[in-house]
N, C-alpha and C positions, 0 to 999 in steps of 0.2 A: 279199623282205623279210628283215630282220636276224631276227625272231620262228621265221622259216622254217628258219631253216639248223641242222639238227639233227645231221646225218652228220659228227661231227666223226673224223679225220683227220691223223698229224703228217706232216708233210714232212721227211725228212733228207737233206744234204748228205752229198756223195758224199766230200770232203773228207777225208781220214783223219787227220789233224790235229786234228777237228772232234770228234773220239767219237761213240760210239754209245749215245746213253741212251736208244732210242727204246722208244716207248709202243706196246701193242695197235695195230694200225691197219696201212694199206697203205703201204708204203714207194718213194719217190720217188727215186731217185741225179741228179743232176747239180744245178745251179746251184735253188734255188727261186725258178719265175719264174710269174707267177701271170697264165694266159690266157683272157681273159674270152668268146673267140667258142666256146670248146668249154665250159669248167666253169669258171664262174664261183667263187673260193675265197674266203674271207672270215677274213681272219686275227684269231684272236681277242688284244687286245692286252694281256692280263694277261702272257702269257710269249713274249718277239721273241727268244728265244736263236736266233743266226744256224744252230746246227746241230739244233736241233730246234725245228719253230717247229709248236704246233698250230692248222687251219685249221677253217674250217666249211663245206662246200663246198655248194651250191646252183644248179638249172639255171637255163638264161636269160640274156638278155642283161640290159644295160641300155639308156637313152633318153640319159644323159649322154656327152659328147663327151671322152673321156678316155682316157688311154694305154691300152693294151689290154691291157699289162704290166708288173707290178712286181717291182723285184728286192729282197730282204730289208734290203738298204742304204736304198731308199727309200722302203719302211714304215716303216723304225725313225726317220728322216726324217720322214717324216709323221705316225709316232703322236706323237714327241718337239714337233715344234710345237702339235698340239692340247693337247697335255699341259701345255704352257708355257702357253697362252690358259686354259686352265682354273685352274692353279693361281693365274695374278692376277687372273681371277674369282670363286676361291674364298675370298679374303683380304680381299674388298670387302663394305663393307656391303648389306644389301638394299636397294635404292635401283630408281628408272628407269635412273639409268645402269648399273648391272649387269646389267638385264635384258637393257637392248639391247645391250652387251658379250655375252652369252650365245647373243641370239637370233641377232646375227651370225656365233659361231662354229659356232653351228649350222649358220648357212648354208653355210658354207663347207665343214664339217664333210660335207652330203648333198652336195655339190656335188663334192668333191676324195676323199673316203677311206671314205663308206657304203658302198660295193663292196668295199670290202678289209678295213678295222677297225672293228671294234666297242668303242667306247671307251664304259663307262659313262658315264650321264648326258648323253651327247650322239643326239640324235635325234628323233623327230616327236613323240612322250611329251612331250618336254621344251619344244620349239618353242611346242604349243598349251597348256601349262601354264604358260609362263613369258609367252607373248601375252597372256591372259586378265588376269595379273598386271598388267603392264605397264602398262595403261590405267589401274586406278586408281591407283597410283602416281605418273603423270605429275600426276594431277588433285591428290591428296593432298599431293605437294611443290610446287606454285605453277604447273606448267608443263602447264596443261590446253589451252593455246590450241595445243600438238603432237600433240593428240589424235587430231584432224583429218589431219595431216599422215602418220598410220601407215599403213604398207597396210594395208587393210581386209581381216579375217576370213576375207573369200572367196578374196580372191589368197593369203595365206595356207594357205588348203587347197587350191589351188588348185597352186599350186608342191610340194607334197606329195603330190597326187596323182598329177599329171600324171610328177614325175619328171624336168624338163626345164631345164637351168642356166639357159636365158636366164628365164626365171621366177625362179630364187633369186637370181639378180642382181638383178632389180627391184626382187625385197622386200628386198633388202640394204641396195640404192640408198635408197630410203623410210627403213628404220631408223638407216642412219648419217646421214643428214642430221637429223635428230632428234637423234642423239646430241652430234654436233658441235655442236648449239644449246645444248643442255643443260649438256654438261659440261665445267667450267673446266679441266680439266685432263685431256689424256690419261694416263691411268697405267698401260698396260698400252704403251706408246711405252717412258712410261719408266723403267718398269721392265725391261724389255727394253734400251734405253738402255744403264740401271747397270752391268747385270749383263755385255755386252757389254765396256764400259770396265772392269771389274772383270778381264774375261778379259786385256785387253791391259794392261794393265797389270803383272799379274803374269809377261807376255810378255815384257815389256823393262825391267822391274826389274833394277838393278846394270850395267845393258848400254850400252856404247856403241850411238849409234843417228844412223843416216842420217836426220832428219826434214826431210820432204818439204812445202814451204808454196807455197803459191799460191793465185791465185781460183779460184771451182768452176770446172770445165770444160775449165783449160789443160791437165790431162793428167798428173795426178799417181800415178791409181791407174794407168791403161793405161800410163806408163813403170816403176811397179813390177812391174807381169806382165811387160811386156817384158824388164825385167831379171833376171825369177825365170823367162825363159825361154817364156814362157806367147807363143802366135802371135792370131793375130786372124782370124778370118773373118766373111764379110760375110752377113750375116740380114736378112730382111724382116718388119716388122711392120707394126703398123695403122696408125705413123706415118712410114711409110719405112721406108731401108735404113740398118743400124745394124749396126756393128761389135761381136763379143761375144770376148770372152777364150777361148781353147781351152788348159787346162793341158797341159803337158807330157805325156807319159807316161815321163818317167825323172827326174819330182818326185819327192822323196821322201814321204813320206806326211803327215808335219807341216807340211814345203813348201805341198802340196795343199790339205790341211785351213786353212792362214794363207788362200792365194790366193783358195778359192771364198770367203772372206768380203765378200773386196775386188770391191766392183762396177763395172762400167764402163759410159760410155754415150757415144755416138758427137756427142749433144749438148753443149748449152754450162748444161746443169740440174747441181747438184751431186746426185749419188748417194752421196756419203760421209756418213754421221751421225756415224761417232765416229774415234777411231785407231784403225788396222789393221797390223801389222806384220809381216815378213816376213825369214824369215833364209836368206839365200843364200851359196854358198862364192865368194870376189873370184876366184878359178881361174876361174868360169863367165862372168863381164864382162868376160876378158880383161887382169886383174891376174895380177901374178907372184906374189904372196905367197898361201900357202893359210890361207886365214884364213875367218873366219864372218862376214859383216856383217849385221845386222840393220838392213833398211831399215823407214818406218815414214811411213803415208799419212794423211793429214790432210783433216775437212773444208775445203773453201773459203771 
């Protein structure tokens, strides 16, 4: 438990680029990668500087079915999305729909990143305070007949105790369908949304731009990766075998950072929500002129 992990710890990168500002504690060299079947580390998420990151460490495994290792790249990944769900939580009125907006990043919260970040305000404190809430709120705003429809109290501590995803998925399952009755509008979509279009945008402001149209599915973003070089290999999931983007490894980093935005799927579903865009040299598609082109993917 987060309550537990008192032996705090910095981890420094071997890196000499990186500096040395390290603190009291036992020193680490190489890459910081954080292995959960020997010592399990718990990164506390006030300070992710990639060259001194302090940890909390604690024995034990865990029950949840998850990487067994993180690299500093994707904590700061994972704390940065929690961090997003919180703050267009924190801007919303007290409402039912905020609760259940909270109670789900909760969930998601013990489920993907309790083992490694300790993000305030997210965790089982919060869960059974903001549960207890919930209920009269739904009754107090008109919407008492979803009362019924929450998981109950017990699955509730139940998923908490035990420690085990297929549990926090149940109650998640229960709470966002509640939500989705409730509330007229998602705004944490779209807010997310804006702020996304807001990125691209200032992407290809003053730029010529290759824009890409067509219905979802014919192939709009998978012929952008192909063009920015990206290959394809074939994955299995729960609904088949489906093709997934593998970036280059001689992208440049802006390259990288444009691509993994752009999603793809072996289906005829649109995966694009908004514009995506991507700036590649015409040298690498087999033009003679060395130029920049900004290509730019569109939903369906």
């Amino acid at each position: 438990r987060l309550a537990d992990a008192t032996n705090i710890k910095p981890i420094v990168n071997s890196d000499p680029c990186a500096g040395n500002n390290a603190a009291n504690g036992a020193l680490v060299d190489g890459p910081a990668v954080f292995n959960r079947e020997t010592e399990m580390q718990i990164v506390d998420d006030q300070s992710m500087d990639p060259a001194i990151v302090p940890v909390r460490s604690i024995s034990g495994g865990s029950s949840l079915s998850r990487s067994s290792s993180l690299s500093i790249e994707q904590l700061q990944t994972m704390s940065t999305k929690f961090r997003k769900s919180k703050n267009v939580i924190d801007v919303m009125p007290k409402c039912a729909e905020t609760s259940l907006m909270l109670l789900c990043c909760n969930m998601d919260y013990l489920m993907e990143a309790a083992d490694y970040l300790s993000i305030e305000e997210l965790g089982e404190d919060t869960i059974l305070r903001t549960f207890e809430l919930l209920q009269s709120q739904l009754i107090d705003e008109g919407h008492a007949v979803h009362v019924n429809q929450l998981p109950t109290w017990e699955a509730v501590q139940e998923a908490i105790q035990k420690n085990q995803q297929q549990h926090f998925i149940a109650v998640k399952r229960n709470l966002m369908k509640v939500l989705d009755d409730i509330r007229p509008l998602n705004v944490n979509l779209l807010v997310n949304l804006i702020e996304q279009s807001s990125t691209m945008a200032d992407a290809i402001r003053d730029k010529d731009v290759v824009l890409l149209l067509g219905f979802s599915g014919v192939g709009k973003s998978s012929l952008l990766h192909f063009l920015a070089g990206s290959t394809f290999e074939e994955v299995l999931t729960c609904h088949g075998v489906d093709y997934k983007p593998k970036i280059s490894e001689s992208s440049q980093s802006v390259t990288r950072q444009q691509l993994e935005m752009i999603i793809t799927s072996g289906g005829m579903c649109s995966e694009t929500a908004t514009v995506n865009s991507v700036s590649i040299n015409a040298k690498d598609i087999g033009c003679k002129d060395d130029i920049c082109i900004t290509l730019a993917d569109t939903p369906g």
